[in-house]
PyMOL CGO cylinders between C-alpha atoms (Angstrom):
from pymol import cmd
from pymol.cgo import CYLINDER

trace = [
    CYLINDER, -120.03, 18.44, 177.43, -120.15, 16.73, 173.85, 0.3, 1, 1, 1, 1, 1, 1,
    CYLINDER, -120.15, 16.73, 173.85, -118.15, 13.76, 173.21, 0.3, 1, 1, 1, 1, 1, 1,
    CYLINDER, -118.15, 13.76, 173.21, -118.12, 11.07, 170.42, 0.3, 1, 1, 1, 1, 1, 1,
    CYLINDER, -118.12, 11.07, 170.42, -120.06, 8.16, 171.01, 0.3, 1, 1, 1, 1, 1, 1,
    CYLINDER, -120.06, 8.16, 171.01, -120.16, 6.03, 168.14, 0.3, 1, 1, 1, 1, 1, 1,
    CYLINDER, -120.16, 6.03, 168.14, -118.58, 6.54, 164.72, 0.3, 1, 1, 1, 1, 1, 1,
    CYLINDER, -118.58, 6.54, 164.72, -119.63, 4.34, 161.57, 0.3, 1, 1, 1, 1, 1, 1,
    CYLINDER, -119.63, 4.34, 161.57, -118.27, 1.95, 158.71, 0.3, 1, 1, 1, 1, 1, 1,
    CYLINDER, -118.27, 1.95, 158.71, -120.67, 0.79, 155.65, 0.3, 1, 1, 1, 1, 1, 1,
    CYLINDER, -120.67, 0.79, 155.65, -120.91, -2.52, 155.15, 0.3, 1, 1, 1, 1, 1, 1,
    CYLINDER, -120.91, -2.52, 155.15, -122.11, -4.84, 152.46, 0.3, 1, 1, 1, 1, 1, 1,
    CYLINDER, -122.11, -4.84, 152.46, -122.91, -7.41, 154.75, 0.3, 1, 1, 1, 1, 1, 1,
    CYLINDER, -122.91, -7.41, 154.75, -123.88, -7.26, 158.66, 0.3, 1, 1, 1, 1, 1, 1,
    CYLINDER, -123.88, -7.26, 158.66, -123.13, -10.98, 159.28, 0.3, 1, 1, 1, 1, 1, 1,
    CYLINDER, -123.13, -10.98, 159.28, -119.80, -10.86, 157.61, 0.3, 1, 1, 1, 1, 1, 1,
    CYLINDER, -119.80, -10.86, 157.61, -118.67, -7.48, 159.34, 0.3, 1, 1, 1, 1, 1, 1,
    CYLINDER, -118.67, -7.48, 159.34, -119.22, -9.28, 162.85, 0.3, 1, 1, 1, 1, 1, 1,
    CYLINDER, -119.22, -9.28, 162.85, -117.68, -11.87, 162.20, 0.3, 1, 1, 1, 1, 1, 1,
    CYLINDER, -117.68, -11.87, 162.20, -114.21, -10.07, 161.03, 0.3, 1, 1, 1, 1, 1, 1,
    CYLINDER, -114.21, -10.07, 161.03, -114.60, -7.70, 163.95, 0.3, 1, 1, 1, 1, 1, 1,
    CYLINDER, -114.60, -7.70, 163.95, -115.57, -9.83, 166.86, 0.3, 1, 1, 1, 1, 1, 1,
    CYLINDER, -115.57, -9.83, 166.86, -113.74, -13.53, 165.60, 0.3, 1, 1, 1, 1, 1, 1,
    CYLINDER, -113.74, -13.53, 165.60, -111.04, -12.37, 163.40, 0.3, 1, 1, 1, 1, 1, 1,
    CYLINDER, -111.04, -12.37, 163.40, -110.48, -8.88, 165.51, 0.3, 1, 1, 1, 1, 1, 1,
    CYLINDER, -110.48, -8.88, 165.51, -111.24, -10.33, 168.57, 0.3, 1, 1, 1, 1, 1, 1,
    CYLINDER, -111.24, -10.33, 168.57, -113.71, -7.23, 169.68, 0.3, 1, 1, 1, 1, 1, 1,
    CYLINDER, -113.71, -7.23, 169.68, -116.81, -7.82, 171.63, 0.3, 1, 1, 1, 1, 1, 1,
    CYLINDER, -116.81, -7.82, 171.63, -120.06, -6.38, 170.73, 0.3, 1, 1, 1, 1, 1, 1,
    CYLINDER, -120.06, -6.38, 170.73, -121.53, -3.52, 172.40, 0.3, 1, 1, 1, 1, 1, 1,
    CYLINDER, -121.53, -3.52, 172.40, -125.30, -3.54, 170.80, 0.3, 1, 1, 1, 1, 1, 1,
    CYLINDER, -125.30, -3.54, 170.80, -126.60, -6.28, 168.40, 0.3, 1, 1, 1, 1, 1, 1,
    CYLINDER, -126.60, -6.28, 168.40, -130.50, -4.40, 168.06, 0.3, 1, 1, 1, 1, 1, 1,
    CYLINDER, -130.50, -4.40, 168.06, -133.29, -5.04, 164.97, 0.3, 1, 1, 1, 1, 1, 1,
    CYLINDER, -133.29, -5.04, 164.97, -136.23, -2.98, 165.19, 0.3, 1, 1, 1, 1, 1, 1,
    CYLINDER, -136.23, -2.98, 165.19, -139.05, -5.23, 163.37, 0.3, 1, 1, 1, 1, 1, 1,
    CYLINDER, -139.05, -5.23, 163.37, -141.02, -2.42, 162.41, 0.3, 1, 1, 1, 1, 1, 1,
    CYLINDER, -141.02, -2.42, 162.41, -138.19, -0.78, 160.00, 0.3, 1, 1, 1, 1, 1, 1,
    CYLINDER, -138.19, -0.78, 160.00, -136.42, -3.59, 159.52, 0.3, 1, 1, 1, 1, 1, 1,
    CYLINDER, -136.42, -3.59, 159.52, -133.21, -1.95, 160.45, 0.3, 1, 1, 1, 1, 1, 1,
    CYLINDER, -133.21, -1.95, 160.45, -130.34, -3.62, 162.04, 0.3, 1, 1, 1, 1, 1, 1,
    CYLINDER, -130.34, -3.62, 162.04, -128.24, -1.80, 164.46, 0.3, 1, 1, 1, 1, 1, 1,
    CYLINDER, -128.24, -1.80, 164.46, -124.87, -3.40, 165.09, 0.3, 1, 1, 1, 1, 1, 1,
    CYLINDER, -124.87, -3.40, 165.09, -122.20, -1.84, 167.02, 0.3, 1, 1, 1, 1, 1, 1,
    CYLINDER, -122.20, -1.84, 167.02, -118.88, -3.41, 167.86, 0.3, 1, 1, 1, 1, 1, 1,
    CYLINDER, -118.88, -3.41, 167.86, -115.59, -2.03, 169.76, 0.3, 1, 1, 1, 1, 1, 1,
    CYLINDER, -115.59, -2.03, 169.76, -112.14, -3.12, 171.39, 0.3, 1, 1, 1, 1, 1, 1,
    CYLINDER, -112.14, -3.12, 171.39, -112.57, -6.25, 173.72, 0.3, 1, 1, 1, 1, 1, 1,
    CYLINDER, -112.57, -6.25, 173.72, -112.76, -4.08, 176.90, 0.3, 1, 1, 1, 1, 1, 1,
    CYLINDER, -112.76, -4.08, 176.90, -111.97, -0.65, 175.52, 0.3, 1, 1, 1, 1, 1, 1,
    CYLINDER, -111.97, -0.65, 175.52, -113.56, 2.60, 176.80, 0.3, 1, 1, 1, 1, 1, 1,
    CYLINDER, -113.56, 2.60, 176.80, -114.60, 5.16, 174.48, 0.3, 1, 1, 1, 1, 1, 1,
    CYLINDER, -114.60, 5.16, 174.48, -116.73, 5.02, 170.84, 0.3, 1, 1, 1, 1, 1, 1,
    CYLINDER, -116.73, 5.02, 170.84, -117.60, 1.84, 169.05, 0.3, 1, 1, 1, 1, 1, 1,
    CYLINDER, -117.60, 1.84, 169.05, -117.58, 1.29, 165.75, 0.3, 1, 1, 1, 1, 1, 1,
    CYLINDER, -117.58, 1.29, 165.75, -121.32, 1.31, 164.19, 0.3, 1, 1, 1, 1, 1, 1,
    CYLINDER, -121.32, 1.31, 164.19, -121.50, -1.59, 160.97, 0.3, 1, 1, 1, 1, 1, 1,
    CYLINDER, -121.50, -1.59, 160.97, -124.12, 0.09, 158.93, 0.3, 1, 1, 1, 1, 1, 1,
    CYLINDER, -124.12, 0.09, 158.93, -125.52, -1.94, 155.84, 0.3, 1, 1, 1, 1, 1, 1,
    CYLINDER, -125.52, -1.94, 155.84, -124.91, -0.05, 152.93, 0.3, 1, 1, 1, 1, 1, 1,
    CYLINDER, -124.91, -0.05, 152.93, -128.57, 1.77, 152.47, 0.3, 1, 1, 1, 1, 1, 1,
    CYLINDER, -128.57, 1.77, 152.47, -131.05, 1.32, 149.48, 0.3, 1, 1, 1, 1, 1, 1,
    CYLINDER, -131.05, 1.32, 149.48, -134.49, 2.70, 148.66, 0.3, 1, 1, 1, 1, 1, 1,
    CYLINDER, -134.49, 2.70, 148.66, -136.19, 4.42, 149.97, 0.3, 1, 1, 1, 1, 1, 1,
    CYLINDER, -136.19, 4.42, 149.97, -133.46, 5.84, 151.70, 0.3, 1, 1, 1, 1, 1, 1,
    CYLINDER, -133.46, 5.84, 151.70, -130.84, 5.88, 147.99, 0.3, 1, 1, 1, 1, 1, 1,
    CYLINDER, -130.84, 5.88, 147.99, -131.84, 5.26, 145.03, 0.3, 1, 1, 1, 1, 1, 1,
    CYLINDER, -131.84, 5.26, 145.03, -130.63, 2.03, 143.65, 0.3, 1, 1, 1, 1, 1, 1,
    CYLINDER, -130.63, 2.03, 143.65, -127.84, 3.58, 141.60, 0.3, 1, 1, 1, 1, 1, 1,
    CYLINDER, -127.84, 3.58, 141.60, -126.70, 5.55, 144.52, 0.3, 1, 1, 1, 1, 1, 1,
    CYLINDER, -126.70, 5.55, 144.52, -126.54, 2.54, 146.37, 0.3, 1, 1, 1, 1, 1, 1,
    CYLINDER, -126.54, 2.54, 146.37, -124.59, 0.69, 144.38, 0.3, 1, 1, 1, 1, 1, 1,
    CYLINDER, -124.59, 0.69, 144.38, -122.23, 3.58, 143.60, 0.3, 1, 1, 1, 1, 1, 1,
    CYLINDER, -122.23, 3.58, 143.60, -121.88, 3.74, 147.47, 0.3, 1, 1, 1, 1, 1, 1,
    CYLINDER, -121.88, 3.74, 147.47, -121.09, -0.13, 148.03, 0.3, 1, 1, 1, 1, 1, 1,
    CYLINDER, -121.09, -0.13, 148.03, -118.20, 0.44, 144.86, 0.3, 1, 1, 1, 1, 1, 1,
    CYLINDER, -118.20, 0.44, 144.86, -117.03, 3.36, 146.84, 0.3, 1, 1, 1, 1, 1, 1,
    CYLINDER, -117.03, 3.36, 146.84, -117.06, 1.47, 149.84, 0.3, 1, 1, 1, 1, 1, 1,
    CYLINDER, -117.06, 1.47, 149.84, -115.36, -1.46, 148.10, 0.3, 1, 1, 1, 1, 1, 1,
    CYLINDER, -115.36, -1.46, 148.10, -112.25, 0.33, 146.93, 0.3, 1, 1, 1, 1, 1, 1,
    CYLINDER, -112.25, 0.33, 146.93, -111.84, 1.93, 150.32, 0.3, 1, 1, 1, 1, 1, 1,
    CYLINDER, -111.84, 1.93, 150.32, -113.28, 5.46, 149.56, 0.3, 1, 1, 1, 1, 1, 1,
    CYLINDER, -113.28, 5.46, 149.56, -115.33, 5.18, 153.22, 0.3, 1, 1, 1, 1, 1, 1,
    CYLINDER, -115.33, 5.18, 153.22, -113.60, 6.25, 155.36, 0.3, 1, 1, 1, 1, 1, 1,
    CYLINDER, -113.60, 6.25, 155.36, -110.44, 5.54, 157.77, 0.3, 1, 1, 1, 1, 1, 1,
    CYLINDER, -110.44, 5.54, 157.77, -110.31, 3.94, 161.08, 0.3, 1, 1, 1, 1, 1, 1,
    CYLINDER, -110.31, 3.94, 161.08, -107.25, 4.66, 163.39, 0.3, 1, 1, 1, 1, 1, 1,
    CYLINDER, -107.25, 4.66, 163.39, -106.46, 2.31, 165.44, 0.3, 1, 1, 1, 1, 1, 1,
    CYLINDER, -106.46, 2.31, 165.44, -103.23, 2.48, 168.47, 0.3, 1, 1, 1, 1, 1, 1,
    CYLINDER, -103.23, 2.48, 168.47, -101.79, -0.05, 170.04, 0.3, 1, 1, 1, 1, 1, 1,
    CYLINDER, -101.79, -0.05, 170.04, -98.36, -0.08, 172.47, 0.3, 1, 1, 1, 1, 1, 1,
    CYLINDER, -98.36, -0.08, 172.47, -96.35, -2.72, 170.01, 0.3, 1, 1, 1, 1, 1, 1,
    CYLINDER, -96.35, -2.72, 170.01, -97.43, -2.55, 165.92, 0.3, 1, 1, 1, 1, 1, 1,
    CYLINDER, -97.43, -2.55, 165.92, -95.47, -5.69, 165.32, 0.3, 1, 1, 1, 1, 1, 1,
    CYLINDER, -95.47, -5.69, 165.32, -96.94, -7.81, 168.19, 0.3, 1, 1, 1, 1, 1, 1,
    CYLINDER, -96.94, -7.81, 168.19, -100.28, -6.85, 167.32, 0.3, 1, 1, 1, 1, 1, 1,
    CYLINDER, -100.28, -6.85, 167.32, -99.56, -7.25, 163.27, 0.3, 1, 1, 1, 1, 1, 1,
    CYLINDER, -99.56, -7.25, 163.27, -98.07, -11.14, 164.21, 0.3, 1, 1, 1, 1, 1, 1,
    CYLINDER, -98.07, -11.14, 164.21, -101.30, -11.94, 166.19, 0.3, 1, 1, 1, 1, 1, 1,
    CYLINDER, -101.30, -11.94, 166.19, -103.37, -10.84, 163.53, 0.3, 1, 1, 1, 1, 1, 1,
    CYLINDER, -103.37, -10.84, 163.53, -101.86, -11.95, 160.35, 0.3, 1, 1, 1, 1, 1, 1,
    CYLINDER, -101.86, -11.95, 160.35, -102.11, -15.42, 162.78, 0.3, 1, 1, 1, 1, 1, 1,
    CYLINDER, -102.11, -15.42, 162.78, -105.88, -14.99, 162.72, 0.3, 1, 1, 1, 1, 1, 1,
    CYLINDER, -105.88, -14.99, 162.72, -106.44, -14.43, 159.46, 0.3, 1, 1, 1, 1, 1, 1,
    CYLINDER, -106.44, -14.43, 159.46, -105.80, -10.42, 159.17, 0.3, 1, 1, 1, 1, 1, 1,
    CYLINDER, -105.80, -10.42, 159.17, -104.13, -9.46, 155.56, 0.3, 1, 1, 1, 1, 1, 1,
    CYLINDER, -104.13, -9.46, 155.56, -102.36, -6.70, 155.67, 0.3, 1, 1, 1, 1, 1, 1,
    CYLINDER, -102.36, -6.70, 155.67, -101.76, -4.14, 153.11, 0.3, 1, 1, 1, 1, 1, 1,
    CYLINDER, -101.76, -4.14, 153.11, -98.08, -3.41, 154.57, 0.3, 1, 1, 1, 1, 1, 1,
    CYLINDER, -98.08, -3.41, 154.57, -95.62, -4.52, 157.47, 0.3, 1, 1, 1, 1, 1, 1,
    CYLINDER, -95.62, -4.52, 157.47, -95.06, -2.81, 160.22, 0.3, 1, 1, 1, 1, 1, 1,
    CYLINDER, -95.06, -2.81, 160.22, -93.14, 0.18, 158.44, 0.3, 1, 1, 1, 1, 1, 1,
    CYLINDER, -93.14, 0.18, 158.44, -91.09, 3.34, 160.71, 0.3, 1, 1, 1, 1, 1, 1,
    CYLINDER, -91.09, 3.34, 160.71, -92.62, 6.67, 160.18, 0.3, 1, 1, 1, 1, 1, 1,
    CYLINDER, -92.62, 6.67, 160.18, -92.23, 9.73, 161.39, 0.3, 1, 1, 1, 1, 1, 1,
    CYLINDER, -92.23, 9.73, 161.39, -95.10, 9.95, 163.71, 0.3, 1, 1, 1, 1, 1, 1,
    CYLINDER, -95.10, 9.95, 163.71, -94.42, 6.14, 165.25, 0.3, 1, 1, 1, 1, 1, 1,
    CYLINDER, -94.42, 6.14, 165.25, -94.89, 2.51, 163.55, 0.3, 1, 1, 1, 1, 1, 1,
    CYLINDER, -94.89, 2.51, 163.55, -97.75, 1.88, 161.19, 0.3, 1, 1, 1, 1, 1, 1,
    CYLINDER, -97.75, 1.88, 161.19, -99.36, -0.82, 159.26, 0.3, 1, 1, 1, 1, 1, 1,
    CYLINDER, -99.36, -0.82, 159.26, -102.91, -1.26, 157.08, 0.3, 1, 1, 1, 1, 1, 1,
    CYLINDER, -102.91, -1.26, 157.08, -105.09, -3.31, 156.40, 0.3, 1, 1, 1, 1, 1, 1,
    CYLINDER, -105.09, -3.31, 156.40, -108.81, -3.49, 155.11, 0.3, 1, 1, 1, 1, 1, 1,
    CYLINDER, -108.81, -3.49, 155.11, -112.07, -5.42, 156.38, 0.3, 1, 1, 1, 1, 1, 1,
    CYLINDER, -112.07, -5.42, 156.38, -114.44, -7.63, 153.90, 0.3, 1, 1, 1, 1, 1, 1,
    CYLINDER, -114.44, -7.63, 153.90, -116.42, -4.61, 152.90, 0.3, 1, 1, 1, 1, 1, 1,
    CYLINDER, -116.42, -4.61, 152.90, -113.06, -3.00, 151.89, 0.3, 1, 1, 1, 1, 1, 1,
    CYLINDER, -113.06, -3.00, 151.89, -112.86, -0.13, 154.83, 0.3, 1, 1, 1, 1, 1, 1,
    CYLINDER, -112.86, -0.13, 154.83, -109.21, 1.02, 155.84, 0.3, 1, 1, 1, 1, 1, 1,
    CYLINDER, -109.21, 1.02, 155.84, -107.90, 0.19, 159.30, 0.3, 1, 1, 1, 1, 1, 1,
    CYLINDER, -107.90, 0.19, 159.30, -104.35, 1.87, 160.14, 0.3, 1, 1, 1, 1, 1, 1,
    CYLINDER, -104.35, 1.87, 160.14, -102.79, 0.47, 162.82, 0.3, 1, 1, 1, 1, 1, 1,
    CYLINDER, -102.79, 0.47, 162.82, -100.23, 2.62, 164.44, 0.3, 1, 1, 1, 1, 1, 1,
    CYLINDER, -100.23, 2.62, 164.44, -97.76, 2.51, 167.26, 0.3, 1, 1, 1, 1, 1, 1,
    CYLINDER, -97.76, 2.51, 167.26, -97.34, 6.19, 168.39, 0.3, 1, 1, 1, 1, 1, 1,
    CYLINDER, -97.34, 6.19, 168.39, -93.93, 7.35, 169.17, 0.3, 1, 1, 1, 1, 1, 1,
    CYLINDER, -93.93, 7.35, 169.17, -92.91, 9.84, 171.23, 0.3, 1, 1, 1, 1, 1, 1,
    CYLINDER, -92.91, 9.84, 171.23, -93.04, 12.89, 168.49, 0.3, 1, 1, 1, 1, 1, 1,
    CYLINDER, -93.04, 12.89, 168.49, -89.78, 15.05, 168.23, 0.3, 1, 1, 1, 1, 1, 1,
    CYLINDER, -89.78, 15.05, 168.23, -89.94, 18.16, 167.21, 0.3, 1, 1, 1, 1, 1, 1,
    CYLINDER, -89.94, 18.16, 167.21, -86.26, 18.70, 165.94, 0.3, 1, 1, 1, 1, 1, 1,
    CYLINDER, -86.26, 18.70, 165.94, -87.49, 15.98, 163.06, 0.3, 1, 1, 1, 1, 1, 1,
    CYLINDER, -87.49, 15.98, 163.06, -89.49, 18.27, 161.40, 0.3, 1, 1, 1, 1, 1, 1,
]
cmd.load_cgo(trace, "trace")
């Protein structure tokens, strides 16, 4: 059997992406490994006791593996929020948007109704997009 182990967020800075996720987020980290002899940094982070994938903070790469202008056009990408999407669930989108906002979380949007259940954004420093959603039981006559 396959499953998903890991998925993966760019980030400008390693240091600062902990930080958010494990003191603003509250997550724990699941590997914090540097290997010397490539001088790479691998940093993975999840849901304070959550099963399932963590979330890999990968520096945003430079030579030798990008050029410098690809790495830069990367990090801008990055920046405006052109990396990717995490989605996250939780049981109660307005309990866990009050604790957050509380800890320092800006948010792009309140807690808004939708279709699918209750759903909010917001982005970490590197600019990555976190959806937070409270999943509603999905009706079938609504569509």
């Amino acid at each position: 059997m396959i499953k998903i182990a890991n998925t993966q967020f760019w980030v400008h800075d390693q240091d600062e992406a902990l930080q958010f996720y494990t003191k603003t987020l509250g997550w724990e980290v699941r590997a914090d490994v540097t290997m010397e002899a490539w001088s790479f940094r691998w940093l993975c982070v999840a849901p304070a006791g959550a099963d399932g994938p963590g979330l890999v903070l990968m520096p945003v790469p430079g030579p030798p593996m990008l050029d410098q202008e690809s790495s830069t056009l990367l990090a801008d990408l990055v920046a405006k929020g052109a990396g990717g999407t995490l989605f996250l669930e939780t049981d109660d989108c307005q309990a866990a948007y009050d604790d957050l906002s509380t800890r320092g979380v800006a948010f792009n949007d309140p807690p808004t109704a939708q279709p699918y259940g209750i759903d909010t954004s917001f982005r970490d420093p590197s600019g990555n997009n976190i959806r937070l959603t409270q999943v509603l039981e999905f009706d079938p006559s609504r569509t």
